[in-house]
C-alpha positions as CSV (number, residue, x, y, z in Angstrom):
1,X,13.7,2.7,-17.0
2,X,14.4,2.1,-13.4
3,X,17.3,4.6,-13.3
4,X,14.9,7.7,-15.1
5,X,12.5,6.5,-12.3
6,X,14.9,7.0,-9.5
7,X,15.5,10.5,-10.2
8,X,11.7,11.4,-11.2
9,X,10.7,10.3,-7.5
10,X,13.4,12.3,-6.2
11,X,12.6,15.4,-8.2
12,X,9.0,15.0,-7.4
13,X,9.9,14.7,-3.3
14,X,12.1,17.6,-3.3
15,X,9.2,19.7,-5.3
16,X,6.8,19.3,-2.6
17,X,9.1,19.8,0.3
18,X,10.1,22.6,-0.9
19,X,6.5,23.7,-1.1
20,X,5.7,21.9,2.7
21,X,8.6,23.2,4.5
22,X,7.7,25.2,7.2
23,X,4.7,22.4,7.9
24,X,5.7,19.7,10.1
25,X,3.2,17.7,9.5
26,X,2.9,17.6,6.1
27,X,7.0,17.8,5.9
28,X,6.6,14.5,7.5
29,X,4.0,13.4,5.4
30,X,5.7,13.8,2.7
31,X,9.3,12.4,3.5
32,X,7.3,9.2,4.7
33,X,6.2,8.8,1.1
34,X,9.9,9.1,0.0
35,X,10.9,6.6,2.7
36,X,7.8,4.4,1.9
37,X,8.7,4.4,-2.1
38,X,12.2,2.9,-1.9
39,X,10.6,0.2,0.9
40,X,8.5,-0.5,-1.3
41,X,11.0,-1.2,-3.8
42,X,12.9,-3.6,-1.5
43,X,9.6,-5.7,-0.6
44,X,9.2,-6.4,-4.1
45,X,12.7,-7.2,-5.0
46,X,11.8,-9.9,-2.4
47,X,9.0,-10.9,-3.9
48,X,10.5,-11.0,-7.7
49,X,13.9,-13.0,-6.4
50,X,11.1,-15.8,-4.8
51,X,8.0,-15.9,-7.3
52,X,8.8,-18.4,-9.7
53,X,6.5,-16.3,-12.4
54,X,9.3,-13.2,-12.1
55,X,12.1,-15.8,-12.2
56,X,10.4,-16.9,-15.9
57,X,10.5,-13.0,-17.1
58,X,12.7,-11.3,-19.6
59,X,15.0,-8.6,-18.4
60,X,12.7,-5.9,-19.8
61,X,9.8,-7.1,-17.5
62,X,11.5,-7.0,-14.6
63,X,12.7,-3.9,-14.8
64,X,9.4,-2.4,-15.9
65,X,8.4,-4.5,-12.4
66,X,10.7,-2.5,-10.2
67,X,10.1,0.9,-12.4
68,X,6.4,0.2,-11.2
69,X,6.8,-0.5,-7.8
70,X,9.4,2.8,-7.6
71,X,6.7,5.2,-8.9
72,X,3.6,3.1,-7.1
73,X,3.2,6.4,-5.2
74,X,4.5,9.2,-7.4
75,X,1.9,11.5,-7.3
76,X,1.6,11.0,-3.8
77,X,3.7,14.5,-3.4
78,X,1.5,16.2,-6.1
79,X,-1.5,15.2,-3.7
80,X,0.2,16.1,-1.0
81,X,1.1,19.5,-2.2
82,X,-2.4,20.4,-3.3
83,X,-4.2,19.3,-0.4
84,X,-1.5,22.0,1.2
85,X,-2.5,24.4,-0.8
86,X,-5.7,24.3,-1.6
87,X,-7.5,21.6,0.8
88,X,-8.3,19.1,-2.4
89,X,-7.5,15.4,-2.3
90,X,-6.5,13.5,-5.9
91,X,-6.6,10.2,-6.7
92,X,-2.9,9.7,-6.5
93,X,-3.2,6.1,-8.4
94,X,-5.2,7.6,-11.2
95,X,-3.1,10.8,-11.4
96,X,0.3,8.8,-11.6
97,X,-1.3,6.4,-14.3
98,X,-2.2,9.9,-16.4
99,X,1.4,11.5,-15.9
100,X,3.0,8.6,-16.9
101,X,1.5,7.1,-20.0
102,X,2.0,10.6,-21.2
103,X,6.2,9.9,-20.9
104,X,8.0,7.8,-23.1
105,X,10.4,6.9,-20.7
106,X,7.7,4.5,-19.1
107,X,5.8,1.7,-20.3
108,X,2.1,2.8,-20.6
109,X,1.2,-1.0,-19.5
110,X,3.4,-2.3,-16.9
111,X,4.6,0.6,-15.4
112,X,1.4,3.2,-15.5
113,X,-2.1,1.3,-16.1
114,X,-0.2,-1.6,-13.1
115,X,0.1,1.4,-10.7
116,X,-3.6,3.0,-11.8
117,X,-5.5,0.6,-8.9
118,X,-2.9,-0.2,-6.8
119,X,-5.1,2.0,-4.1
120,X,-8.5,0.6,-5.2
121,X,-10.4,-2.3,-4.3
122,X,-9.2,-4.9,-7.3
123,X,-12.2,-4.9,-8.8
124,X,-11.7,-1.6,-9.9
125,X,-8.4,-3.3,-12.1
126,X,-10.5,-6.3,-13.2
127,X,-13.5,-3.9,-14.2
128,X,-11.4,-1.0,-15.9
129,X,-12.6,-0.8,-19.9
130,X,-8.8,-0.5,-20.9
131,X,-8.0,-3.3,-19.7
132,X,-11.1,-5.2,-20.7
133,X,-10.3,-4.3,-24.1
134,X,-6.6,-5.7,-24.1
135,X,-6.5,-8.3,-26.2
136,X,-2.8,-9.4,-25.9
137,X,-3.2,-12.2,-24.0
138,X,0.4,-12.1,-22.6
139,X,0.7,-8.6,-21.9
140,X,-2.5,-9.1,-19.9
141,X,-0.5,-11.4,-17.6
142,X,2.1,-9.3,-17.0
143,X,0.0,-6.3,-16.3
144,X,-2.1,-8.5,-13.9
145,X,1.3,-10.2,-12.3
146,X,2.7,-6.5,-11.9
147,X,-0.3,-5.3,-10.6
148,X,-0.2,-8.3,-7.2
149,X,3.1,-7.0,-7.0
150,X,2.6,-3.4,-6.7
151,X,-0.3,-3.8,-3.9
152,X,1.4,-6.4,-2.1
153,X,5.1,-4.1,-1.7
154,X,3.0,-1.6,-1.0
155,X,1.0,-3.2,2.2
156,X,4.4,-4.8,3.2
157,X,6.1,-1.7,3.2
158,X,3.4,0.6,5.2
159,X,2.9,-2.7,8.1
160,X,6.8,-2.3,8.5
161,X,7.2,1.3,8.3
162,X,4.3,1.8,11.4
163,X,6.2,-1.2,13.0
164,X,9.2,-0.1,13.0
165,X,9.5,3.6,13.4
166,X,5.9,4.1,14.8
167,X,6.6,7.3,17.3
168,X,7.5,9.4,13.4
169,X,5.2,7.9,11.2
170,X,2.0,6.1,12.9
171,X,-0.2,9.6,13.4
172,X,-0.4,9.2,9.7
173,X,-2.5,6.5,9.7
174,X,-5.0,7.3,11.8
175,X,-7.8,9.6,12.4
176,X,-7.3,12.7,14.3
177,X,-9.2,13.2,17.7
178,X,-11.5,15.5,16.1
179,X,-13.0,12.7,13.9
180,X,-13.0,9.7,16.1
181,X,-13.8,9.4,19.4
182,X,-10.2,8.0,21.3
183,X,-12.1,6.6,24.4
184,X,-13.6,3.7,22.0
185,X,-11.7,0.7,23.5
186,X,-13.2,-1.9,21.2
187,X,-13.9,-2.8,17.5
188,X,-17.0,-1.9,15.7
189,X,-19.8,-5.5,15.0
190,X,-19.5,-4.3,11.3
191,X,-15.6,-4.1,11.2
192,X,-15.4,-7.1,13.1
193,X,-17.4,-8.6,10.6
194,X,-15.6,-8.1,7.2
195,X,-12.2,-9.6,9.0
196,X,-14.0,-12.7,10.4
197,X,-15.0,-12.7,6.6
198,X,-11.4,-12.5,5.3
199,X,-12.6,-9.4,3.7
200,X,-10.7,-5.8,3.3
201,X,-12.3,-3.6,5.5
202,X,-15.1,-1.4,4.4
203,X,-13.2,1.9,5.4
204,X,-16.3,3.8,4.8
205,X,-17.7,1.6,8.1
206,X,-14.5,3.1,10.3
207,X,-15.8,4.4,13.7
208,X,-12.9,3.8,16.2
209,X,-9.0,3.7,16.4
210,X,-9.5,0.2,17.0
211,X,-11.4,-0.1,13.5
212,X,-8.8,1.7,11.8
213,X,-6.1,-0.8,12.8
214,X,-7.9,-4.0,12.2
215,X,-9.2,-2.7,8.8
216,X,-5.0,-2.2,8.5
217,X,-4.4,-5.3,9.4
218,X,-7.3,-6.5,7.1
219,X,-5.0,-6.1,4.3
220,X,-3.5,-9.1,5.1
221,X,-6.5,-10.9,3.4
222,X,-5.1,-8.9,0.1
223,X,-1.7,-10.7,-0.6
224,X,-1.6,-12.4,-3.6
225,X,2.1,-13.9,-3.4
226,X,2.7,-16.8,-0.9
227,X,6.1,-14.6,-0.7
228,X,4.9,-11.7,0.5
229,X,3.1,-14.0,3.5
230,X,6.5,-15.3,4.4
231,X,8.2,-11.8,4.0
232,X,5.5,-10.3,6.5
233,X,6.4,-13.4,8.4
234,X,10.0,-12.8,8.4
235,X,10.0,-8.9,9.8
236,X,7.4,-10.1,12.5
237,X,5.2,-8.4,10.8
238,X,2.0,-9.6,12.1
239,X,2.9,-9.6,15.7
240,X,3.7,-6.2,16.1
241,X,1.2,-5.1,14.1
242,X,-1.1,-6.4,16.7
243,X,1.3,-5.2,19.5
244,X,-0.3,-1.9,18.3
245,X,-3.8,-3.0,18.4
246,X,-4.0,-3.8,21.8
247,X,-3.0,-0.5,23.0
248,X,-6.0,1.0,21.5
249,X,-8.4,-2.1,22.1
250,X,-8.8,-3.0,26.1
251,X,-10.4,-6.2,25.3
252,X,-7.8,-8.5,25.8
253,X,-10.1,-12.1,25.0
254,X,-10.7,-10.3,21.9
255,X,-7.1,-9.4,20.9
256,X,-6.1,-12.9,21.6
257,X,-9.2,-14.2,19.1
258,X,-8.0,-11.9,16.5
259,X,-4.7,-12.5,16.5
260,X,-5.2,-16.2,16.3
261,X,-7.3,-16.0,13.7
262,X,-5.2,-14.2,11.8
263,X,-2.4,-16.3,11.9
264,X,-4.3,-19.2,11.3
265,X,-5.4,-18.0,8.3
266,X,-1.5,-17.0,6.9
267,X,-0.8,-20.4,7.7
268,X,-2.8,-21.4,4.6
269,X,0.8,-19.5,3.1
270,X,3.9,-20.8,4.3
């Protein structure tokens, strides 16, 4: 499975370049999605080779695991390439779960309904009628297992890839100058808020740069592995995630409180 998945990504990256050449935005857009997929992979390979649930799976499992976690963001380039060409947005989660329950090549569980959320608030997994209605108790696991995975290689993967190669890829997650005010030093009360809660940020609440990172880093609230903790721990992660912080926030008490709060709280991991 992993192997047809390999050269399904690739087919569906070089699609939408094709389509985004001459764009160099959205050319970058989309060959950070490529670049993003296979980090994605390797976070999660982490995560397998340390969880002691993975290390109890069959062989099947696990590749249905890394098939998952390959194709998290396959119809990212369909999205991409429609939003070129016509200004609309899909629901690349939902779209991916749709193309690939419809190909036998892929498990319709653990590959397609454990990628359907990945971009949602959990509930949204938890509360889904499909899955409510599943009544093989095992498979449930696995989906739910698979699902943690997906959504934590995914975070790990975008806080390394604005980390470590920030001047290409960074503009990408935040707002352009026309929808946020850049002169905003400072976190918004409601932002500030949901993180003291240990809460994903409410993005719809988003009204600085300085919101947008923290509700970034807000993710960190969202691992479910005590391996991805110690992954993030192990690129630095958290540090130079904040490194980026305080160059949009000029409060400097504030980054400090942050930061330590933050790290206090991933202590509760490792």
């Amino acid at each position: 499975m992993l192997e047809q998945a390999k050269l399904l990504l690739k087919s569906e990256y070089e699609k939408c370049l094709q389509v985004v050449k001459k764009d160099n935005f959205y050319v970058n857009y989309t060959t950070e999605k490529w670049v993003h997929s296979r980090q994605v992979l390797g976070a999660g390979n982490f995560i397998i080779k340390h969880e002691p649930w993975f290390q109890k799976q069959p062989d099947d499992v696990i590749d249905a695991a890394k098939t998952a976690l390959l194709l998290h963001d396959v119809a990212r380039f369909e999205e991409i390439t429609r939003r070129f060409l016509e200004g609309i947005k899909i629901d690349h989660g939902e779209r991916a779960y749709e193309k690939l329950k419809e190909m036998s090549e892929y498990d319709e569980w653990l590959v397609a309904f454990a990628i359907k959320h990945h971009g949602h608030v959990k509930e949204c997994f938890y509360e889904d009628e499909s899955y409510l209605a599943l009544k093989d108790e095992n498979l449930r696991d696995q989906v739910e297992h698979i699902f943690w995975l997906v959504r934590d290689a995914d975070k790990i993967a975008n806080f390394n890839i604005v980390c470590e190669e920030r001047e290409k890829y960074l503009e990408l997650f935040l707002p352009s100058p026309d929808k946020v005010d850049y002169s905003e030093k400072k976190p918004t009360e409601p932002i500030l808020h949901d993180f003291y809660d240990n809460k994903t940020v409410d993005y719809s609440l988003r009204k600085s740069v300085p919101d947008y990172i923290l509700a970034f880093l807000s993710w960190y609230f969202d691992l479910n592995y005590k391996s991805s903790v110690v992954f993030c721990e192990k690129l630095n992660l958290p540090d130079k995630m904040f490194a980026i912080f305080e160059q949009y926030c000029d409060d400097q008490v504030l980054n400090d409180k942050l930061k330590s709060y933050l790290k206090d709280y991933l202590k509760r991991f490792v």
